[in-house]
C-alpha positions in Angstrom: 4.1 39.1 28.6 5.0 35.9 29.1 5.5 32.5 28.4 3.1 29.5 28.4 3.7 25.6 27.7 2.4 22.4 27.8 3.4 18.9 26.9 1.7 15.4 27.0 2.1 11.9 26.1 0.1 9.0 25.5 1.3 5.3 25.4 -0.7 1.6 24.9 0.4 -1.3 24.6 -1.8 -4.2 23.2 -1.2 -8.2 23.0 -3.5 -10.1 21.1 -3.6 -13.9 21.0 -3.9 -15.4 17.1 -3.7 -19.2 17.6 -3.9 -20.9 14.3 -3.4 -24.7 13.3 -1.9 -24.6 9.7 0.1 -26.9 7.5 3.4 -27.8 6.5 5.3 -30.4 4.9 6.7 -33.7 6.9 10.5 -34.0 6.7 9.9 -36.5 4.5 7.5 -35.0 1.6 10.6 -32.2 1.5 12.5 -35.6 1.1 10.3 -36.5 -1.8 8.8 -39.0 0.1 5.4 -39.5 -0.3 5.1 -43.2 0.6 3.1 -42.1 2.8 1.0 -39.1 1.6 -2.5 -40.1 2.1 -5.6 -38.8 3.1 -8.2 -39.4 5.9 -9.7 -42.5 4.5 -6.3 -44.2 4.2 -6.2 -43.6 0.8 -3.6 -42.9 -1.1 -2.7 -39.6 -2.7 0.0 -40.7 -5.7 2.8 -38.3 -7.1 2.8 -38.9 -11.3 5.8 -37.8 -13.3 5.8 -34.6 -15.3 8.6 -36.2 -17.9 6.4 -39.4 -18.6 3.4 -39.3 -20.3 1.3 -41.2 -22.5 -2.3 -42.1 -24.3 -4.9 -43.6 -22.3 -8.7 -43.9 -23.7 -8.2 -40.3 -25.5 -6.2 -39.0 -22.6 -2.6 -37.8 -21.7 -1.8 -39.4 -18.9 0.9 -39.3 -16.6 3.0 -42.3 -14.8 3.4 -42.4 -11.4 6.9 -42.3 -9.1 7.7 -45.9 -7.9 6.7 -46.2 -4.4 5.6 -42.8 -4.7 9.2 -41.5 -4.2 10.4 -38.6 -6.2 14.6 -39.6 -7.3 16.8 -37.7 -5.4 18.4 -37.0 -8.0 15.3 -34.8 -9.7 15.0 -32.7 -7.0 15.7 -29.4 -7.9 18.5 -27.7 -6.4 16.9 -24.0 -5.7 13.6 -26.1 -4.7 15.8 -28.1 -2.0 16.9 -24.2 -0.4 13.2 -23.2 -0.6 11.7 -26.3 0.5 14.1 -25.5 3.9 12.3 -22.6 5.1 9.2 -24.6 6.5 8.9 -25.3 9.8 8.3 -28.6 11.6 4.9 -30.0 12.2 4.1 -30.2 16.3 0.5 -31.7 15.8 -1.8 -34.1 14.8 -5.6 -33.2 14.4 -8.0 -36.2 14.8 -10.3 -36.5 11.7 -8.2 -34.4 9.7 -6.4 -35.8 6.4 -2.9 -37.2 8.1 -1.0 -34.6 6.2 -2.9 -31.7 7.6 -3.1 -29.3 10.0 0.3 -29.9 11.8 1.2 -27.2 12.9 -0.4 -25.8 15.8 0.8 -21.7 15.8 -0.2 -20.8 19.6 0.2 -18.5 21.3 1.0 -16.6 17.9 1.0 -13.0 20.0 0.4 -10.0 18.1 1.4 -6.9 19.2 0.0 -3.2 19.1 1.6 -0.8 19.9 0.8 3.2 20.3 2.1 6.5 21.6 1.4 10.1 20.8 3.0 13.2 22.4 2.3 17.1 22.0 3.9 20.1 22.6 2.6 23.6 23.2 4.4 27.1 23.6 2.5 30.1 23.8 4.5 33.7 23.7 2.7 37.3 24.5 5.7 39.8 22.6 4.6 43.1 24.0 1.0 44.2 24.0 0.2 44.1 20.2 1.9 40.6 19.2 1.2 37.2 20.5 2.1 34.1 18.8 2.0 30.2 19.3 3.9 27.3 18.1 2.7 23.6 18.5 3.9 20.2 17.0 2.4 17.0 17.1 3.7 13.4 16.6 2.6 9.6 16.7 2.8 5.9 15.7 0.8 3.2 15.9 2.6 -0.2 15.0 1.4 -3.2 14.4 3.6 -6.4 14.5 1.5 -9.9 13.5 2.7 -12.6 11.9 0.7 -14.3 9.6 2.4 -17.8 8.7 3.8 -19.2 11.6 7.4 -18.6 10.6 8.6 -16.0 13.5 12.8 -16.3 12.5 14.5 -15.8 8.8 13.4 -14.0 5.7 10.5 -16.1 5.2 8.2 -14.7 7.5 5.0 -13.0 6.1 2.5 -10.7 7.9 2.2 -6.6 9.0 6.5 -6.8 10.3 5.5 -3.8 10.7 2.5 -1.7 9.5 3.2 1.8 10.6 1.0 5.0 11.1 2.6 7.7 11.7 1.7 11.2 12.0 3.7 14.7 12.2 2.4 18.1 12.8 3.1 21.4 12.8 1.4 24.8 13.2 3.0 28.1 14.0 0.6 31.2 13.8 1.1 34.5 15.0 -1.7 37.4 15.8 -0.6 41.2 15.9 -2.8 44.2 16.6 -2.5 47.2 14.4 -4.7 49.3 15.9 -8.3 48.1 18.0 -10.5 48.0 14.4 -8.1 45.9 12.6 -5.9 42.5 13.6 -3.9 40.6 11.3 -3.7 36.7 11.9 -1.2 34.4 9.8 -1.2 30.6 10.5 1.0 28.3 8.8 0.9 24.2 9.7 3.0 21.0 7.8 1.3 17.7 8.2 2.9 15.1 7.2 1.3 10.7 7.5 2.6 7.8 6.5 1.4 4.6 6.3 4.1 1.6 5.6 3.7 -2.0 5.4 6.4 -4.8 5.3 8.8 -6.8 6.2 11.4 -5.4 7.7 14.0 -8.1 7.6 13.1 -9.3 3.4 14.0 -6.5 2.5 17.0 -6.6 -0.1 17.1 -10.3 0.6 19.6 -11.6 -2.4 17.8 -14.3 -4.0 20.9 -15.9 -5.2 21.3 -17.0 -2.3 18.5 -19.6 -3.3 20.5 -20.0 -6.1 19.0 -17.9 -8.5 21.0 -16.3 -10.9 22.9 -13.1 -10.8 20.6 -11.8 -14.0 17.7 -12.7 -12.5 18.2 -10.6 -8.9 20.0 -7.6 -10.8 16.4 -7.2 -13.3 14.3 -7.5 -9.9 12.7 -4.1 -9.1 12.5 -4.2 -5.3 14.8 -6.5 -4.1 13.7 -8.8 -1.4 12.9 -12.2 0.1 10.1 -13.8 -2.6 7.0 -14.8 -1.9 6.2 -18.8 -2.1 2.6 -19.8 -2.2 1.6 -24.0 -2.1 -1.8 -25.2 -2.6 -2.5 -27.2 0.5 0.4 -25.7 2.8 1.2 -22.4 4.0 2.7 -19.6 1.9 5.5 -17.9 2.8 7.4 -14.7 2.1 6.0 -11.4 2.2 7.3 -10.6 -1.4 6.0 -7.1 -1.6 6.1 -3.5 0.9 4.0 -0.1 0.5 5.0 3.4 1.7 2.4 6.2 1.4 3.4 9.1 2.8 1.0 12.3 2.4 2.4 15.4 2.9 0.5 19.0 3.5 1.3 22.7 3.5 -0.9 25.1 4.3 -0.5 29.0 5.2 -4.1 31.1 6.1 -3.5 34.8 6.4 -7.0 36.5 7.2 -7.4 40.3 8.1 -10.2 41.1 10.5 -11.6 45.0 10.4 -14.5 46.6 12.6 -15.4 49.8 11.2 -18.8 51.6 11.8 -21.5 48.8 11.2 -19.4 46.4 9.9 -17.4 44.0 10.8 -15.1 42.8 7.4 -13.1 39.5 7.6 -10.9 38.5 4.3 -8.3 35.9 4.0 -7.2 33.2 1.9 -6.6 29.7 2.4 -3.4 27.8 0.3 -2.8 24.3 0.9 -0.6 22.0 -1.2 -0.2 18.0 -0.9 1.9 15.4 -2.3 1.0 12.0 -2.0 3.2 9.5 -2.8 2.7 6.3 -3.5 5.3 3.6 -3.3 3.5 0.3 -3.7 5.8 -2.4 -4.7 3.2 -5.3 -5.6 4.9 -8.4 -6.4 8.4 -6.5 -6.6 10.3 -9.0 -5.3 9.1 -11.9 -7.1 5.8 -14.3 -6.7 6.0 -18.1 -7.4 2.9 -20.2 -7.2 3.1 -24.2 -6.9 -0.1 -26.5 -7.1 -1.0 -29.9 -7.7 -1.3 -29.2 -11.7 2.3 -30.5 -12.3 2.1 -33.8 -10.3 -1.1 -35.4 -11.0 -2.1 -38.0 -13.7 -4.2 -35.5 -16.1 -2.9 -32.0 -15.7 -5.8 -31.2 -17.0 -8.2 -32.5 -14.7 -8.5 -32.0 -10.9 -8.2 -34.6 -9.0 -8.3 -35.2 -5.4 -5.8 -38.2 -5.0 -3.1 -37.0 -7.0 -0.1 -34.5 -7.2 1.2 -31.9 -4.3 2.1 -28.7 -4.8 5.2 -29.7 -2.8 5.9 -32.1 -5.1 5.7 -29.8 -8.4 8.3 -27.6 -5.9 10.7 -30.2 -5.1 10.7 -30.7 -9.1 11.3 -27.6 -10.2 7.7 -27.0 -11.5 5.6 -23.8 -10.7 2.0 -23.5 -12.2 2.4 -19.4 -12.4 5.1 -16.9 -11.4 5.0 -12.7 -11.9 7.1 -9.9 -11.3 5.9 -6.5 -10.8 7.7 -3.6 -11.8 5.1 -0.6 -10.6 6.2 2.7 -10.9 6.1 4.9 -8.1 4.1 7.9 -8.7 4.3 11.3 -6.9 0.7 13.0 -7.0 1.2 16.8 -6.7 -2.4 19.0 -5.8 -2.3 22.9 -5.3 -5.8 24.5 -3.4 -6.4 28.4 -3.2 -9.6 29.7 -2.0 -10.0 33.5 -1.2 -12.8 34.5 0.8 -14.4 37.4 2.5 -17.3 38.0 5.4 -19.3 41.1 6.4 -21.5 41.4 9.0 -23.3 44.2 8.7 -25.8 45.8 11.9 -28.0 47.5 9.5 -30.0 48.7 12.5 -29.9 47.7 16.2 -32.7 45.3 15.5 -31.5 44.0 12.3 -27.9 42.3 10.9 -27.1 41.4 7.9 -24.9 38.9 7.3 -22.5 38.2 3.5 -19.8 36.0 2.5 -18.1 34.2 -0.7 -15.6 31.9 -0.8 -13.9 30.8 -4.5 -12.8 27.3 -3.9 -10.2 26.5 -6.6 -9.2 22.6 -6.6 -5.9 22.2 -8.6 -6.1 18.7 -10.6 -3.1 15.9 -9.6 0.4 16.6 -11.2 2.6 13.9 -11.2 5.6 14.6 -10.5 7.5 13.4 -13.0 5.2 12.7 -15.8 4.5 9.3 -15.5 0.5 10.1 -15.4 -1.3 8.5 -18.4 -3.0 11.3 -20.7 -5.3 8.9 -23.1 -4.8 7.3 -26.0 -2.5 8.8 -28.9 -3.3 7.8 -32.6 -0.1 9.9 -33.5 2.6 8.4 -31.0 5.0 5.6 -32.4 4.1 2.4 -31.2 7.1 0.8 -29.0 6.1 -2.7 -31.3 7.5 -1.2 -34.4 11.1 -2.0 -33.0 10.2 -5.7 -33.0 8.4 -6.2 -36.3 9.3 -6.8 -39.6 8.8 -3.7 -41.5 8.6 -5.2 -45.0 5.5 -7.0 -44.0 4.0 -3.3 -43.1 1.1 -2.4 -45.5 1.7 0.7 -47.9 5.2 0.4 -47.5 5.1 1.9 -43.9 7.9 1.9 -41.5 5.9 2.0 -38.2 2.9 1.4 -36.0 0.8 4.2 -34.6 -0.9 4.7 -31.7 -0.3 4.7 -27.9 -0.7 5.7 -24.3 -0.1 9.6 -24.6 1.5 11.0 -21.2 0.7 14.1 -19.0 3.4 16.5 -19.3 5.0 14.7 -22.9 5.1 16.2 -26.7 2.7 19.3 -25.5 0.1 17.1 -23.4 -0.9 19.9 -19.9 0.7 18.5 -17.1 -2.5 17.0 -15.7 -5.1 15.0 -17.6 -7.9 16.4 -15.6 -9.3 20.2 -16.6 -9.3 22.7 -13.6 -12.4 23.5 -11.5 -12.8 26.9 -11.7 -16.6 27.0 -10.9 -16.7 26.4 -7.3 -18.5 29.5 -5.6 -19.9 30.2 -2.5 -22.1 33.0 -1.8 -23.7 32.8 1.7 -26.1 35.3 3.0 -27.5 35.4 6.7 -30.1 37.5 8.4 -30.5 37.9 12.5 -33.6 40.1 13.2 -34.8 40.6 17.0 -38.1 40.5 17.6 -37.6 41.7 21.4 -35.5 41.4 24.4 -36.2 37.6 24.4 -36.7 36.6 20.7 -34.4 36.4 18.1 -35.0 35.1 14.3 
């Protein structure tokens, strides 16, 4: 009748070097100097205006900057804030084109860190009651940086990625009488794993000096991400949290009686898993050479920087996602029940079944696609011109049909109800030293 407890902890630390030699922009490409932009053969690499253009042998063709120096007057203003983000080049590499690898990123330290703790109390309540209680917690975090920008919102890279764990279990055991014991055990689990930036999140982006409308349609409001043929990218853009939760509660009976010993119980779990995956909800904005060179149509190796398409205002692609984020919902019963039966002193018999019933995902709120629906109103028909509809009709048919919507089940996956387990054993000895 009394009281039992334990507690222990676990910490690590880990440092792990990452050098990297990448590349950035010279002060004076951000200039929109390119005068001297060349590349390890001394030749040189020349910018071509995307408002000029004209015909040459069956080809549109672009003219080239004058001295290969972009106006300062057509560099873009939100391009100038972006374009100030990169950090200075501190090397040269021998052999290399002149304009790459710059920037040597050393000791570039990434760090690891873990710790886990546990605590146990165990409590005797008289002679026919004893019950237990234990919880569980920890984190691993990872901090790397992945561009070589360490300071500001521009930084990319796992700032940090976090696993995290938290456990539960209670369970109690009482005696009713020496044939028969009653066990209930209850636990909550509960992981996440989360990736991001830290300090992009809910970066204003007019602040860059986009506009109001723009950052108030953004989704997930952060720092952008900025990727550059040729140069690093920066900006982590995006963040995911997945946390998984589980219940779970197992009463089971236990009761000896003549030549049989009879265990029942049931197992009930029920997880959510949620998953909050932003993709590109901050905004993603690509720049490449396509913008600068003499045929945009054509690749070619000594014209056009992506920093000069940026300077001018002139990304080759751009997306914003705008992902839902779903809440997955699963229920699990399974009833069982175990004999083992001493037929004779020789001979035991041993039976069980176990009904396994798998609920299928529920999202939470509906947002589960359920198939195609010839019969739904098309969204389109609000956009067209309905004269020009054949028969006289006033709308489209046919669309995504929804889990949950307009009498669709809640799930668009039947339930498994099949899932059976008989079991059957048999322990026979053949003498004081065998046993089959």
């Amino acid at each position: 009748d009394k009281t039992f407890f334990l507690f222990n902890y676990e910490g690590y630390r880990e440092q792990t070097p990452n050098q990297a030699v990448r590349t950035v922009p010279s002060e004076a490409f951000l200039r929109g100097d390119f005068s001297n932009y060349k590349n390890a053969n001394g030749q040189l690499i020349t910018i071509y205006d995307p408002a000029t253009g004209r015909l040459e042998n069956g080809n549109w063709v672009r003219d080239p900057f004058p001295n290969n120096i972009i106006p300062t007057n057509r560099i873009n203003p939100i391009a100038a804030k972006i374009a100030a983000f990169f950090p200075k080049p501190n090397a040269v590499t021998p052999g290399s084109d002149p304009f790459r690898n710059n920037f040597a990123d050393i000791p570039n330290i990434a760090n690891d860190k873990f710790k886990n703790w546990i605590f146990k109390i165990d409590q005797n309540i008289g002679e026919k009651d004893k019950v237990f209680f234990r919880y569980g917690y920890n984190n691993r975090a990872e901090i790397r940086w992945t561009n070589g920008i360490t300071t500001g919102p521009a930084q990319d890279g796992q700032l940090p990625l976090n696993r995290i764990n938290y456990a539960g279990v209670a369970d109690w055991v009482h005696t009713f009488s020496p044939n028969l014991i009653l066990n209930i055990r209850s636990s909550a689990n509960r992981y996440i794993e989360a990736a991001r930036f830290e300090g992009g999140l809910g970066y204003d982006i007019t602040q860059l000096g986009f506009s109001s409308s723009l950052a108030s349609q953004l989704p997930a409001p952060m720092f952008p991400r900025f990727n550059f043929s040729d140069f690093i990218s920066y900006g982590r853009g995006s963040f995911s949290r997945e946390p998984t939760n589980v219940f779970s509660l197992q009463p089971n009976v236990t009761f000896n009686k003549s030549a049989h010993a009879l265990r029942f119980g049931l197992d009930l779990r029920y997880s959510q898993y949620a998953r909050l995956v932003s993709g590109n909800g901050g905004m993603q904005i690509s720049f490449d050479r396509t913008f600068t060179q003499k045929d945009f149509s054509r690749a070619d190796v000594l014209s056009g920087s992506s920093i000069a398409s940026l300077l001018l205002g002139a990304p080759a692609s751009g997306n914003v996602d705008a992902n839902a984020f779903p809440i997955y919902m699963f229920k699990y019963y399974a009833p069982w029940i175990q004999d083992d039966w001493k037929v004779t002193r020789n001979l035991t018999l041993n039976f069980g079944l176990r009904w396994d019933l798998n609920g299928p995902p529920v999202e939470r709120y509906n947002r589960a696609n359920y198939g195609f629906d010839p019969t739904a109103v098309n969204p389109v028909s609000a956009r067209i011109d309905k004269t020009k509809l054949l028969n006289g009709a006033t709308q489209v048919f046919g669309g995504l049909g929804f889990a949950g919507v307009n009498g669709n089940s809640a799930s668009p996956y039947k339930y498994d109800k099949n899932n059976l387990q008989p079991r059957i054993g048999v322990a026979y000895s053949l003498g004081t030293k065998t046993v089959l």
